[in-house]
VEXFI-501366 format. One line per field, with one value per residue (C-alpha): residue number from 1; residue in three letters; z, y, x. Coordinates in Angstrom, 3 decimals. Example, Ala and Ser with C-alpha at 12.3 -4.5 7.8 and 13.67 -1.06 7.14 Angstrom:
drenlo: [1:2]
vexmi: [ALA:SER]
pz: [7.800:7.140]
py: [-4.500:-1.060]
px: [12.300:13.670]
***
This chain:
drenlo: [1:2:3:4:5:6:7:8:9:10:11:12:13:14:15:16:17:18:19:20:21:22:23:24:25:26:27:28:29:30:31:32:33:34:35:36:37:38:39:40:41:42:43:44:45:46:47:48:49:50:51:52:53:54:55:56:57:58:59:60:61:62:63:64:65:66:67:68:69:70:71:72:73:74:75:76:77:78:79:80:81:82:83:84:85:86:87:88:89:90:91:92:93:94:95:96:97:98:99:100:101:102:103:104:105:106:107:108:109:110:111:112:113:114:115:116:117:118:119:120:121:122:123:124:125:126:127:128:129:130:131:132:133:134:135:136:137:138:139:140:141:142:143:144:145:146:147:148:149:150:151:152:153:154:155:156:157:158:159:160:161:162:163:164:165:166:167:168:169:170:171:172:173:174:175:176:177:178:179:180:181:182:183:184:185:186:187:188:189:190:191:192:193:194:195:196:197:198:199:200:201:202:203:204:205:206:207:208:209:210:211:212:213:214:215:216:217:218:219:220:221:222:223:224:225:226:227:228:229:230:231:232:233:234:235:236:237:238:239:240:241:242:243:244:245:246:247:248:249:250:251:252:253:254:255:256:257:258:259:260:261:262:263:264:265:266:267:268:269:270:271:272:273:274:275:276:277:278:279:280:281:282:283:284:285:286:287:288:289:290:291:292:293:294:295:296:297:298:299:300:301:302:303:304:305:306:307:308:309:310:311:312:313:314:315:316:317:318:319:320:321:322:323:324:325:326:327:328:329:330:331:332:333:334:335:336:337:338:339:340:341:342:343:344:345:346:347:348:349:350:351:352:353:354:355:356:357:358:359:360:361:362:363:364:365:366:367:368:369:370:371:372:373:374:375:376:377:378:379:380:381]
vexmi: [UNK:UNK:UNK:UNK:UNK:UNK:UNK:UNK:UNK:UNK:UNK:UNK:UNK:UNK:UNK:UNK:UNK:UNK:UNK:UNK:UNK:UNK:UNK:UNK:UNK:UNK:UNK:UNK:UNK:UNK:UNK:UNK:UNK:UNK:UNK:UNK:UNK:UNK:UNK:UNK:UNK:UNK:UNK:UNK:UNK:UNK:UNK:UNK:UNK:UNK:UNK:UNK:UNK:UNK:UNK:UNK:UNK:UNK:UNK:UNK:UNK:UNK:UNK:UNK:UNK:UNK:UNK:UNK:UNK:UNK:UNK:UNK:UNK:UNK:UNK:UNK:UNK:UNK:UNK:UNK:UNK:UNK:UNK:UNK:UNK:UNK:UNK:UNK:UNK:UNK:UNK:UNK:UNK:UNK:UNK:UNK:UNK:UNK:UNK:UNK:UNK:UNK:UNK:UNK:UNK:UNK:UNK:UNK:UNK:UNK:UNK:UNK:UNK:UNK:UNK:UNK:UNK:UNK:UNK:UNK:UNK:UNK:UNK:UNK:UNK:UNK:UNK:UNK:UNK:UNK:UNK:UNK:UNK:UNK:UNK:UNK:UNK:UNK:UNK:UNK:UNK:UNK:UNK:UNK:UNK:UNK:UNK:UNK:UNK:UNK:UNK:UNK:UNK:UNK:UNK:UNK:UNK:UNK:UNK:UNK:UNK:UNK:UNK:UNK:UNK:UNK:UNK:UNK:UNK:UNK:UNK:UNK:UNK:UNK:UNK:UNK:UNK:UNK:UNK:UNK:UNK:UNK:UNK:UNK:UNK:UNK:UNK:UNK:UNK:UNK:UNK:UNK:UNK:UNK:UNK:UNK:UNK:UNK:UNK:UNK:UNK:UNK:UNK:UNK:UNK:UNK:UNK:UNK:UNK:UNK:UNK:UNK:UNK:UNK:UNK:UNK:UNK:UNK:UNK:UNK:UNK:UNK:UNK:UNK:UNK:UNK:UNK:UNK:UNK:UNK:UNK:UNK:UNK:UNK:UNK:UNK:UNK:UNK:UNK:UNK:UNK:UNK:UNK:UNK:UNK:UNK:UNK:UNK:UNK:UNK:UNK:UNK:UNK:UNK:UNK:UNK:UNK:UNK:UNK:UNK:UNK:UNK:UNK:UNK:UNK:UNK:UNK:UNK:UNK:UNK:UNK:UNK:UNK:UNK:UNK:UNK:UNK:UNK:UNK:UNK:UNK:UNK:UNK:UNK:UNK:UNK:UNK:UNK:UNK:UNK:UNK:UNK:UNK:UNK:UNK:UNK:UNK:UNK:UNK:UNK:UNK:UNK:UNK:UNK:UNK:UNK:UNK:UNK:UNK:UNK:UNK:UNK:UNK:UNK:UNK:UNK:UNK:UNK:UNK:UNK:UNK:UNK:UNK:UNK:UNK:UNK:UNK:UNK:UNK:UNK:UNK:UNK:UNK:UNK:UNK:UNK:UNK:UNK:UNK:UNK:UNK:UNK:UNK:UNK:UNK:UNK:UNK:UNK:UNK:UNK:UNK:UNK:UNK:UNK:UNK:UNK:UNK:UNK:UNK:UNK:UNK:UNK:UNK:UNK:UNK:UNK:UNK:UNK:UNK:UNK:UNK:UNK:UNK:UNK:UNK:UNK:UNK:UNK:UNK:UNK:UNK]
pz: [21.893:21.105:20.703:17.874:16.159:17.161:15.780:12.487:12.227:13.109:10.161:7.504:8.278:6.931:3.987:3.177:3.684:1.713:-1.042:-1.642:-2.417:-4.569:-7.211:-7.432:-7.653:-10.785:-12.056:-11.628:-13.478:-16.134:-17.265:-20.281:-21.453:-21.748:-23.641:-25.927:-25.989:-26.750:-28.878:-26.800:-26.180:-23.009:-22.935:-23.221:-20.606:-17.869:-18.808:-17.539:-14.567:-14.047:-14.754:-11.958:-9.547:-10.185:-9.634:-6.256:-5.079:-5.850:-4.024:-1.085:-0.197:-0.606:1.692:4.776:4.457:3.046:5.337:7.733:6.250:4.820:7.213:6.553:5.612:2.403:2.041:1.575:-0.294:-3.236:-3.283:-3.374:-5.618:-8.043:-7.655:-8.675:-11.342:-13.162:-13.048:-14.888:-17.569:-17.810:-21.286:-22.764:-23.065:-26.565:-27.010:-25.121:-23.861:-22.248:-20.631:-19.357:-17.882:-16.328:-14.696:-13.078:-11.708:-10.493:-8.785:-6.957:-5.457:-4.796:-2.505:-0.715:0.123:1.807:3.919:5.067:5.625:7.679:9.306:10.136:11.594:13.698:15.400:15.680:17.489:19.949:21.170:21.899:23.593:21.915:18.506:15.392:12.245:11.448:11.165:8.785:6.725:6.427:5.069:2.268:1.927:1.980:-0.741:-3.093:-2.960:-3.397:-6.489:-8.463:-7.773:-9.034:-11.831:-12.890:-12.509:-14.643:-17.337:-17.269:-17.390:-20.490:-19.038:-20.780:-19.511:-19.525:-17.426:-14.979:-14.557:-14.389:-11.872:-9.493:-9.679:-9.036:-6.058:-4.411:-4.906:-2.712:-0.229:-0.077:0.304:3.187:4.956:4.825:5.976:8.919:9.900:13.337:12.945:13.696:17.059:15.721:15.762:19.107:20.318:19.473:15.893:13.038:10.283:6.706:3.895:1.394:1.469:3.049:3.242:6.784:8.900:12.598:13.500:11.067:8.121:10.032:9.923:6.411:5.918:7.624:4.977:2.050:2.880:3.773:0.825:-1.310:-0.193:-0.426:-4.360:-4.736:-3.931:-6.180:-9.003:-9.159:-6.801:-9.695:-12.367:-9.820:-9.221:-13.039:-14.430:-11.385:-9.849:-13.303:-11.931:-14.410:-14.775:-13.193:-10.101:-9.967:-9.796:-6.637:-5.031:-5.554:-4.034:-0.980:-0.205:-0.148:1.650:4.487:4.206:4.911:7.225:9.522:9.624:11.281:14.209:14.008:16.782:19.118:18.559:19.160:22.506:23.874:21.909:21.810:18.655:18.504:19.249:16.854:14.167:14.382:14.762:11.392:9.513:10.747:9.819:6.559:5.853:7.026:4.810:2.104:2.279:3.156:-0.707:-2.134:-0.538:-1.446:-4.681:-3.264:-5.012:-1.881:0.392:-1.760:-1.620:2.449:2.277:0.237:2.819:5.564:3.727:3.692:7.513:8.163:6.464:7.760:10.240:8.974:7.032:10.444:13.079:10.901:10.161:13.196:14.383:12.168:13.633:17.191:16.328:18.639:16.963:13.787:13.384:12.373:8.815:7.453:9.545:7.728:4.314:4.843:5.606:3.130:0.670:1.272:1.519:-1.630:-3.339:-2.599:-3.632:-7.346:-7.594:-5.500:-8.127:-10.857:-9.405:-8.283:-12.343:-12.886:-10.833:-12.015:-15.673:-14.736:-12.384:-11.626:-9.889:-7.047:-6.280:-6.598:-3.993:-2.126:-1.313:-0.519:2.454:3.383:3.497:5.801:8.143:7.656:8.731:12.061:12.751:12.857:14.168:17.905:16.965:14.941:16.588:19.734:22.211]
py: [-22.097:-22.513:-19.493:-20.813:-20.738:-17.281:-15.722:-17.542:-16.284:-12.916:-13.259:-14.917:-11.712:-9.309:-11.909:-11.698:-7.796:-7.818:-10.099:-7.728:-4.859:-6.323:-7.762:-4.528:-2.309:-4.788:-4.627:-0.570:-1.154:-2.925:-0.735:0.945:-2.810:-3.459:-0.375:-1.412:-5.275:-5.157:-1.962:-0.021:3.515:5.712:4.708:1.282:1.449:3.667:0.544:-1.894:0.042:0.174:-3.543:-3.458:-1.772:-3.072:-6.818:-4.798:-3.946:-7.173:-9.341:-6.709:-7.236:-10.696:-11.532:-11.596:-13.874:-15.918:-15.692:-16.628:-19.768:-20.981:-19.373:-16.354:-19.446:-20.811:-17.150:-16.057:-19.024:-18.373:-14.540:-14.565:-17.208:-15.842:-12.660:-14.226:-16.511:-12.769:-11.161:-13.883:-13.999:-10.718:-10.480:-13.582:-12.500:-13.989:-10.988:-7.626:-8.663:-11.696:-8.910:-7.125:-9.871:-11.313:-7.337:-7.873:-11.354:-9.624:-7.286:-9.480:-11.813:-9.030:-7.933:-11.339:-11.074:-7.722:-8.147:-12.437:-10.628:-7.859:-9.856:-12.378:-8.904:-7.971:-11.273:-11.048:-7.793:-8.807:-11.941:-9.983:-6.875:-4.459:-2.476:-4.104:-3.248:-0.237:-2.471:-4.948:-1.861:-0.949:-4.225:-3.375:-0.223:-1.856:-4.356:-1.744:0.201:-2.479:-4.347:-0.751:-0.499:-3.963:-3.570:0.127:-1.958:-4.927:-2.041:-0.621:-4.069:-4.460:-8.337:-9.252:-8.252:-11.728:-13.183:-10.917:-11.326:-15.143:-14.774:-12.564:-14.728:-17.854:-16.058:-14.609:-17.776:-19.667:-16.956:-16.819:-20.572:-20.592:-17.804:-19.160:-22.600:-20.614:-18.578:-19.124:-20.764:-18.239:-18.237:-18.680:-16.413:-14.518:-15.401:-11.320:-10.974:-11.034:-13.164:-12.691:-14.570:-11.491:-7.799:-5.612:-1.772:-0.701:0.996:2.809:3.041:0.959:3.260:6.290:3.889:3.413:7.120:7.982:5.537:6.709:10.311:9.161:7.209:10.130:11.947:8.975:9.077:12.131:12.542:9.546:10.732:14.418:15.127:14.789:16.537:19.444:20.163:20.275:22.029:24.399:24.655:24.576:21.850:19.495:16.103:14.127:16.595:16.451:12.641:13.303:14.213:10.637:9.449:11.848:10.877:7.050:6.385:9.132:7.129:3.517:5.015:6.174:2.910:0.894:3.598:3.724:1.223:2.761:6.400:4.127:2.885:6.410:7.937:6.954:6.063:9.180:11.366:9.681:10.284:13.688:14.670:12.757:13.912:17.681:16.718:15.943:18.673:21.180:19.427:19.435:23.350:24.336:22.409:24.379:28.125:28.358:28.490:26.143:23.276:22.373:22.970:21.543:17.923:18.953:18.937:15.876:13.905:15.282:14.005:10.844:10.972:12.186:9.496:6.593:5.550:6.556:2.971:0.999:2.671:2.166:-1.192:-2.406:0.067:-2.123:-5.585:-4.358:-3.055:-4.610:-7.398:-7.695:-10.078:-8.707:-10.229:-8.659:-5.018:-5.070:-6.332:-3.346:-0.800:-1.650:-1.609:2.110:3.020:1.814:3.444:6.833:5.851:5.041:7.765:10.719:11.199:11.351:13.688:15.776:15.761:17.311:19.863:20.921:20.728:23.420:25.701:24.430:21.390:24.127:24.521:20.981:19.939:22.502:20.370:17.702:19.453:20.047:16.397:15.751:18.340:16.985:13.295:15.067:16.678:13.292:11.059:11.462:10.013:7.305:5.969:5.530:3.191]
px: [4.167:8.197:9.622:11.911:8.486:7.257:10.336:9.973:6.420:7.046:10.179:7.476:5.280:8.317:8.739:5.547:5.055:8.577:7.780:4.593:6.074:9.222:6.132:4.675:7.544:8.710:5.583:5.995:9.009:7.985:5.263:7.450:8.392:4.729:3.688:6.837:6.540:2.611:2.996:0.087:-0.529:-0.656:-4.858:-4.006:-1.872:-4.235:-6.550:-4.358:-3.706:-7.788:-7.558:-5.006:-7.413:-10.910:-9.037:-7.279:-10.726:-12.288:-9.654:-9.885:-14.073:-13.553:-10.650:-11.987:-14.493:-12.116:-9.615:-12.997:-13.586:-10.068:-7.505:-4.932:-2.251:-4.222:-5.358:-2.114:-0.457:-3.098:-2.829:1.131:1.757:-1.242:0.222:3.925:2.471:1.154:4.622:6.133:3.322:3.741:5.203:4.032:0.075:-1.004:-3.242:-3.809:-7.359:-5.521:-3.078:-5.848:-7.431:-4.151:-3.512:-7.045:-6.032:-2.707:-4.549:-7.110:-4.705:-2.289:-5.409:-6.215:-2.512:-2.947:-5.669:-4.241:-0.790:-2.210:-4.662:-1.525:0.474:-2.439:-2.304:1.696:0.654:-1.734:-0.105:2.729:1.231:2.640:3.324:4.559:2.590:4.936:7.696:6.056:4.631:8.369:9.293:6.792:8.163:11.877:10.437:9.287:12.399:14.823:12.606:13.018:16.341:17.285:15.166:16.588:20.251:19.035:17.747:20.842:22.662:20.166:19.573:16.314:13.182:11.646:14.810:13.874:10.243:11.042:13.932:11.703:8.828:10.394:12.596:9.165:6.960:9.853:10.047:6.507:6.075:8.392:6.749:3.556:4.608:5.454:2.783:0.683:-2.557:-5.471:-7.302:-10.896:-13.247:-14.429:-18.145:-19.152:-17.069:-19.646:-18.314:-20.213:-20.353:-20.095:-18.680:-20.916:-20.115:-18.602:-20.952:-20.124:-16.540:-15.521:-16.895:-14.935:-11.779:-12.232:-12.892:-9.517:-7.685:-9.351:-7.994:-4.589:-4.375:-5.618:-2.636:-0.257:-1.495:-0.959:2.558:3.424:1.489:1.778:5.265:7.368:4.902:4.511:8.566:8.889:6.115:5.433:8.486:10.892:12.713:14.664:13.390:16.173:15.810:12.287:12.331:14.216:10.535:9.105:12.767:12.354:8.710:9.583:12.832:11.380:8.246:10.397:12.842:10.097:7.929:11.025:10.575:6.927:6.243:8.620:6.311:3.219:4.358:4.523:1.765:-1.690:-3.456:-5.166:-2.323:-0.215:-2.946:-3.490:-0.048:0.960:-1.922:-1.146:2.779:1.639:-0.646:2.035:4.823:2.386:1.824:5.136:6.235:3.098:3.966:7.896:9.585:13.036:13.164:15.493:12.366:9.885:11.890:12.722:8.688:8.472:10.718:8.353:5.206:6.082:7.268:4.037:2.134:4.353:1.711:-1.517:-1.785:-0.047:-2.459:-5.653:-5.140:-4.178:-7.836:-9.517:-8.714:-9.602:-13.167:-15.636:-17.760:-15.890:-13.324:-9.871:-9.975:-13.005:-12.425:-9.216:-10.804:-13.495:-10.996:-8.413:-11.314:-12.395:-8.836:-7.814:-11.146:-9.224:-6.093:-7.432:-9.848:-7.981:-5.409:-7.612:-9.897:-6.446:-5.796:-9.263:-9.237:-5.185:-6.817:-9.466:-7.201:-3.478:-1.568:-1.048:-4.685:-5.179:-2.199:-3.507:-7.337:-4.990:-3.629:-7.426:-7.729:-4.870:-6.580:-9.862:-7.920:-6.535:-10.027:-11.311:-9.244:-10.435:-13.901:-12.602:-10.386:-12.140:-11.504]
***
């Protein structure tokens, strides 16, 4: 195959992972326009959120038999310009009911396009022998961060919400229709790789894959839920410093997925694993034991570092499980994964409600150990 055509596809995967982000951070954005533009209250607004999820999960079990019997390409078309199609409706529900119900339809296609980008990355990676799903995680990293900033700048520039929405919708669909126009056709499907028609629950390795991203996910939750909460209401930290933890945990979090596959040449998937997971747990401690704000957000930075490549290395585990293709191991793990990041934080705000946020943080660094003790057997050759 031309090269000129392997680059482009290997640039339509960072689009794509790009494009991902950039609609959900707007959406994350946006939430205080809805609660004012529909008139709703905090519950209202955790609702749409669940919508948010339940349509996440939903898109996630069904992707990869999709992607099985349509391709990652069509895959992907629907779930990004679905997913761009929402954020421009955004603010123009007639009712709330038809907001909650658009949310949910966010949320599924924003899951087909997770599991037909990553499944598209995975091949990207083992055509070319070597590591790349870091990188493309970064892109989605890089896409989140720059759609809040330009939405914090258009706030401030008080340029109507609506304008906005439109403007990145009709910038992503275009991006997204060029990426996907040049994306490699998939190799079909291996003589041992079970394809289903339906979501079944992962069993073997696979289940311990999806264990390992439910944990790390839990943990990724947790610092953007609770970072901020926990340097102001434990730490006495003023709000506009304590924002500075969700800032600290992100850009370390990007920054270190653009090296990512350079640490996965030289370290094994295991190795890398544990010692992120054991980064993260240590981080996570050190921000729990000292009274520095300074440290806390040092911590914070170290966190995210930590969890970089948890996400990268599991998918990437996922696709390469024997006798499953690499859509629906993906679709399977992603699933389970994203489980814990909807319930973890929850269940973090339960336990802080009967103790403190201190003890709760504090069963999150048990999980990061717990994700280093296990790593060996999941990851498996």
């Amino acid at each position: 195959m031309a090269s000129s055509a392997i680059v482009r596809a290997h640039w339509a995967a960072r689009f794509l992972f790009f494009c991902a982000g950039f609609l959900f951070a707007t959406w994350g954005v946006h939430i205080p326009t809805v609660k004012a533009v529909y008139g709703l209250g905090v519950g209202a607004i955790g609702g749409l959120v669940l919508a948010a999820g339940i349509g996440s999960v939903a898109g996630l079990t069904q992707a990869g038999w999709l992607i099985a019997r349509h391709g990652a390409r069509r895959v992907a078309w629907w779930g990004g310009m679905l997913s761009a199609v929402a954020i421009a409706l955004l603010l123009q529900m007639p009712h709330p009911v038809a907001l909650w119900a658009l949310l949910a339809l966010y949320g599924a296609a924003s899951g087909l396009l997770d599991v037909a980008m990553n499944a598209d990355a995975s091949e990207l990676e083992r055509a070319a022998g070597r590591p790349l799903m870091s990188a493309f995680h970064g892109m989605f990293s890089l896409g989140g961060m720059a759609g809040a900033a330009l939405g914090a700048a258009l706030l401030q520039a008080a340029v109507a919400p609506r304008l906005h929405l439109w403007a990145v919708a009709l910038g992503s669909a275009a991006l997204l229709a060029w990426s996907v126009r040049q994306m490699l056709p998939a190799p079909p499907a291996g003589p041992h790789e079970a394809v289903h028609g339906r979501f079944a629950l992962p069993r073997g390795q696979l289940a311990l894959v999806g264990l390992l991203a439910a944990l790390g996910f839990v943990v990724e939750g947790a610092m953007y839920d609770w970072s901020v909460l926990f340097l102001q209401a434990e730490r006495g930290a003023p709000q506009q410093r304590a924002a500075m933890a969700y800032a600290s945990f992100s850009a370390a979090m990007a920054a270190t997925r653009f090296l990512g596959d350079r640490l996965r040449v030289r370290w094994s998937a295991v190795g890398l694993l544990r010692a992120s997971a054991l980064l993260a747990g240590a981080a996570l401690a050190l921000v729990l034991l000292s009274d520095s704000v300074a440290l806390a957000l040092l911590g914070f930075a170290l966190v995210g570092v930590g969890l970089a490549n948890v996400v990268p290395v599991l998918f990437s585990a996922a696709a390469r499980v024997p006798g499953v293709a690499p859509a629906q191991g993906i679709s399977a793990v992603a699933a389970v994964g994203y489980c814990g990041f909807m319930v973890g934080p929850s269940i973090i705000g339960f336990v802080a409600h009967g103790s403190s946020l201190t003890a709760a943080l504090g069963m999150v660094v048990g999980l990061a150990l717990l994700q280093a003790a296990l790593a060996r057997r999941a990851l498996r050759a």
